[in-house]
N, C-alpha and C positions, 0 to 999 in steps of 0.2 A: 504493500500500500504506500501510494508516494503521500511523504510528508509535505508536500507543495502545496497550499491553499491557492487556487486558481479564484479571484476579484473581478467581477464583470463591472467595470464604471462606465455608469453614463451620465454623459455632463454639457452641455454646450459649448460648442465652438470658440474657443478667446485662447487672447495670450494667457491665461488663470492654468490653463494645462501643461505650462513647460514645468512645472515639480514634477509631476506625470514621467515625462519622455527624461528628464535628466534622471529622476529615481531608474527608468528602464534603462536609458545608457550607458550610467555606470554603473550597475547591477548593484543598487541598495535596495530596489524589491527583493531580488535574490538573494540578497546577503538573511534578509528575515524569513527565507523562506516562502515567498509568495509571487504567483504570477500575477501579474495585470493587464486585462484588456480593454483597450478603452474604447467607446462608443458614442458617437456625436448624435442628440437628440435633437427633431427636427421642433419639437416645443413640449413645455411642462407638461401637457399632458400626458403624450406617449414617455413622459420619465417617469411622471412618477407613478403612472399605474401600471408600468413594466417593474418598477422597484417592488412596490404593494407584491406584485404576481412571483418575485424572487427570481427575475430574468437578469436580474442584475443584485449586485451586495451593496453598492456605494455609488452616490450621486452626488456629483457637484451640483449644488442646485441655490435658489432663490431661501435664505430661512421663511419668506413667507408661504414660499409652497408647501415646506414642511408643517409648518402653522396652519392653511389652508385646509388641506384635509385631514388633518387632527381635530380640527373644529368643525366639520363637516362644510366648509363653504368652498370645498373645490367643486370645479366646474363637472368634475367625472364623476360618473358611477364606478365604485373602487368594488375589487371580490370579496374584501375581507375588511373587520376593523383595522384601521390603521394602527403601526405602531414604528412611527418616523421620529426618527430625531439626531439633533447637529451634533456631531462628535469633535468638530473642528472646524475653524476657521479657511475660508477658502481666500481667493488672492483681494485688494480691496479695492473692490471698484470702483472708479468714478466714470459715473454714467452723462454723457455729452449730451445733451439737446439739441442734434441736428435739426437743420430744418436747410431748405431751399434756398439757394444763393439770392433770391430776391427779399428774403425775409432777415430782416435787423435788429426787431425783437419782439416781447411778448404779444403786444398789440397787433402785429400781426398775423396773428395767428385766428383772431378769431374767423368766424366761417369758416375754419377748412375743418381740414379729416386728417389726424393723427396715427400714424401706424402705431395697434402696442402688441405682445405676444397674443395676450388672451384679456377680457374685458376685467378678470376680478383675482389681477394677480398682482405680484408688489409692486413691479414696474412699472405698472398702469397706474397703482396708488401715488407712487412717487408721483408723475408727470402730472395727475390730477393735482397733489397739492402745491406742486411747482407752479403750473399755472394758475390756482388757485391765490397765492402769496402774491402772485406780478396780475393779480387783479383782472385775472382771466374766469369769468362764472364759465360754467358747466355745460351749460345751454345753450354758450356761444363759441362750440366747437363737437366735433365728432370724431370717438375714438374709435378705430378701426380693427379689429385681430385680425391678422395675419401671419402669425406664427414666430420663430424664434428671428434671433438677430439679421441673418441674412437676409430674408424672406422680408424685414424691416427695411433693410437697407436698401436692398432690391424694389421697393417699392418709392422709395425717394426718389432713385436713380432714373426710375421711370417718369416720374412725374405724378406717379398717382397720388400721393403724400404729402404732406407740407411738412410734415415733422418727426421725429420719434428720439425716443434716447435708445442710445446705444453704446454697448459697451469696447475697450479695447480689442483687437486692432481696428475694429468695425468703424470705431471713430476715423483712425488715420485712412481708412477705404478711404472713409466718406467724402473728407477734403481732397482727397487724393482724384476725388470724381468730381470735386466743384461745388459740394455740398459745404457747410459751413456750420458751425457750434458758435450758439450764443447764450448759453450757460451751462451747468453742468451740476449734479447735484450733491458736491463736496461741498458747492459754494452758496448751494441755495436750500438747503433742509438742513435739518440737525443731525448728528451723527448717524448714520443708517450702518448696520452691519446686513450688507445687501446680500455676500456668500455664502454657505457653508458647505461641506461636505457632510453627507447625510447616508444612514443607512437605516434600519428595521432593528428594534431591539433586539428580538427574537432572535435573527442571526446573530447580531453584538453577542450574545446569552452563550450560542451554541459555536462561536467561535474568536474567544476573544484574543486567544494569541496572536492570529491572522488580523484581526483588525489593530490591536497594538504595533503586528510589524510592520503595517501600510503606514500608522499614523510615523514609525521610525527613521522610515524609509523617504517620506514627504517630510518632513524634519532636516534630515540631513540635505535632500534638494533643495532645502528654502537655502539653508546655511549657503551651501554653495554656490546656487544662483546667487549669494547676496555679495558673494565676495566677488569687487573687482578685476581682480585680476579674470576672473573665470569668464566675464561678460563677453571676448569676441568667443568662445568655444557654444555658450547659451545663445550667443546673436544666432550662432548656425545650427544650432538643433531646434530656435523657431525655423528658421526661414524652410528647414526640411520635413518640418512636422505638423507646421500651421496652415491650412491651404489658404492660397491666396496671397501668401506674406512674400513679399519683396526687401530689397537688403534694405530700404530707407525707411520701411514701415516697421523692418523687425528691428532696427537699431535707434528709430522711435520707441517701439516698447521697450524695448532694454534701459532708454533711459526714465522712463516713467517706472519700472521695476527695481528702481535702483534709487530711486528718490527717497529723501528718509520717510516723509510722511504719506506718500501714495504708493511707496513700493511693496515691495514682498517681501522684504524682513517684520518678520514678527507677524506677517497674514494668517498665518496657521493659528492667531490668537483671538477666541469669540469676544466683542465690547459685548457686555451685557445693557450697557445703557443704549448702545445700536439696535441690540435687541428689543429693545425699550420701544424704541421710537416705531420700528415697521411694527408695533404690537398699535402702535398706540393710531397707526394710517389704517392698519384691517379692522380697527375697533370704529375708527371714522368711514369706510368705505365699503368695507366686507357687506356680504348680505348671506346668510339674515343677518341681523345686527345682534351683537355679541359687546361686550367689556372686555376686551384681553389685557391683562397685565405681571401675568407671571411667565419671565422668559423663561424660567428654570424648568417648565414645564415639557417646552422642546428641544432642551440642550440636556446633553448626560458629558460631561468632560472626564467621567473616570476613568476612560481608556487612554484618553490623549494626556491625563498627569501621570498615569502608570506605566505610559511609554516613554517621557520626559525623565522618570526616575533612574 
């Protein structure tokens, strides 16, 4: 019987998955024992109710997806009760507000149609109270699903969109195509912990050695992606592992990855008061309506301080 824990991750498309491919490069999965395969989801849905069904062990995902249907206000019909939750911190996004080279700022945005994933998930929370803060009502715009990041951007690109947030590298696409950022929501909401990597209690329960090795393993990649010197070696295992990624857009992320307050040191670390805040946008937006306020309810960190030991 092989000792090898084989991890099915599925996670979205970003620069957040180079811990991923440096843990597989230099064989620090391996060093713990564990394969990893990873899977680019075309939106929260198909993740997280392939997670639910144990088609997968681990998701990078949205914490309010995890939140979403823990509280029954996900968009899906799931097979089973849920039993998700954050084990770790994922990389720290700052989500851009693209919008259309002709558009300068909030006020123009009313009457149009906004791409978001799906209508009642965080992203969407965020954008609503971003415009909501720059004095954009509800009524005087239309959010549109269309699915994950690409599928967003691809919609700009066309013209059918006036706006969406989107996350790294998708941002530097965007300009790269003539689209443009005029906020972003580091600078315009309160501390949002927008990532996490997620999995099922259940397996946590029935396999915690494997998940200790992964959190080991994604530990020792932060470290190293964080160090300097290693940046032109990380610039090449995006540009070979990220589709889509060119040497000026992956040496774009590399320096936003490296930056002390946006980068990936120390992203494997959950804010609880981040947590705070997307509790306190799905207690303002969610349907049905709910009071959320305990994040400790979908965060377990036992396994990420027992592999820190």
């Amino acid at each position: 019987m092989s000792d090898i824990t084989n991890i099915r991750v599925i996670e979205f498309p970003s620069t957040g998955l180079l811990p991923h491919y440096v843990a597989m490069e230099l064989g620090f999965f391996e060093e713990q024992k564990v394969k990893v395969d990873i899977t680019a989801t075309p939106n929260s849905v198909f993740q997280i109710t392939n997670l639910i069904d144990g088609n997968f062990e681990v998701a990078g995902t949205a914490i309010d997806n995890v939140v979403a249907y823990q509280e029954g206000q996900g968009v899906a019909k799931l097979s089973r009760a849920p039993d998700m939750f954050g084990f770790m911190g994922a990389s720290q996004v700052n989500l851009g507000l693209v919008v259309q080279s002709h558009i300068n700022k909030y006020e123009d945005l009313k009457n149009t149609s906004l791409a978001v994933d799906a209508l009642s998930t965080g992203f969407a929370f965020m954008l609503r109270e971003m415009l909501e803060i720059n004095g954009i009502d509800h009524d005087s715009y239309e959010l549109i699903p269309v699915g994950a990041t690409k599928a967003r951007l691809d919609s700009l690109i066309s013209g059918e969109h006036s706006g969406a947030l989107l996350n790294p590298p998708f941002t530097e696409f965007a300009e790269a195509a003539g689209l443009k950022i005029i906020d972003n929501s580091q600078s315009a909401l309160p501390t949002c912990q927008i990532g996490v990597m997620a999995a099922c209690r259940g397996w946590a329960k029935e396999n915690p050695e494997a998940l200790r090795g992964f959190i080991k393993a994604e530990l020792q990649a932060i470290e190293w992606i964080s160090n300097q010197e290693n940046s032109d070696s990380a610039t090449k295992i995006l540009l070979n592992k990220i589709p889509g990624m060119d040497i000026k857009a992956a040496e774009a992320a590399m320096q936003i990855m490296l930056d002390p307050i946006q980068g990936i040191a120390e992203s494997e670390k959950i804010n609880m008061e981040g947590v705070k805040t997307i509790l306190d946008l799905r207690s303002k937006f969610g349907e049905p309506k709910k009071e959320l306020n305990n994040p400790e309810l979908y965060i377990d960190l036992t396994y990420y301080d027992s592999a820190r030991d």
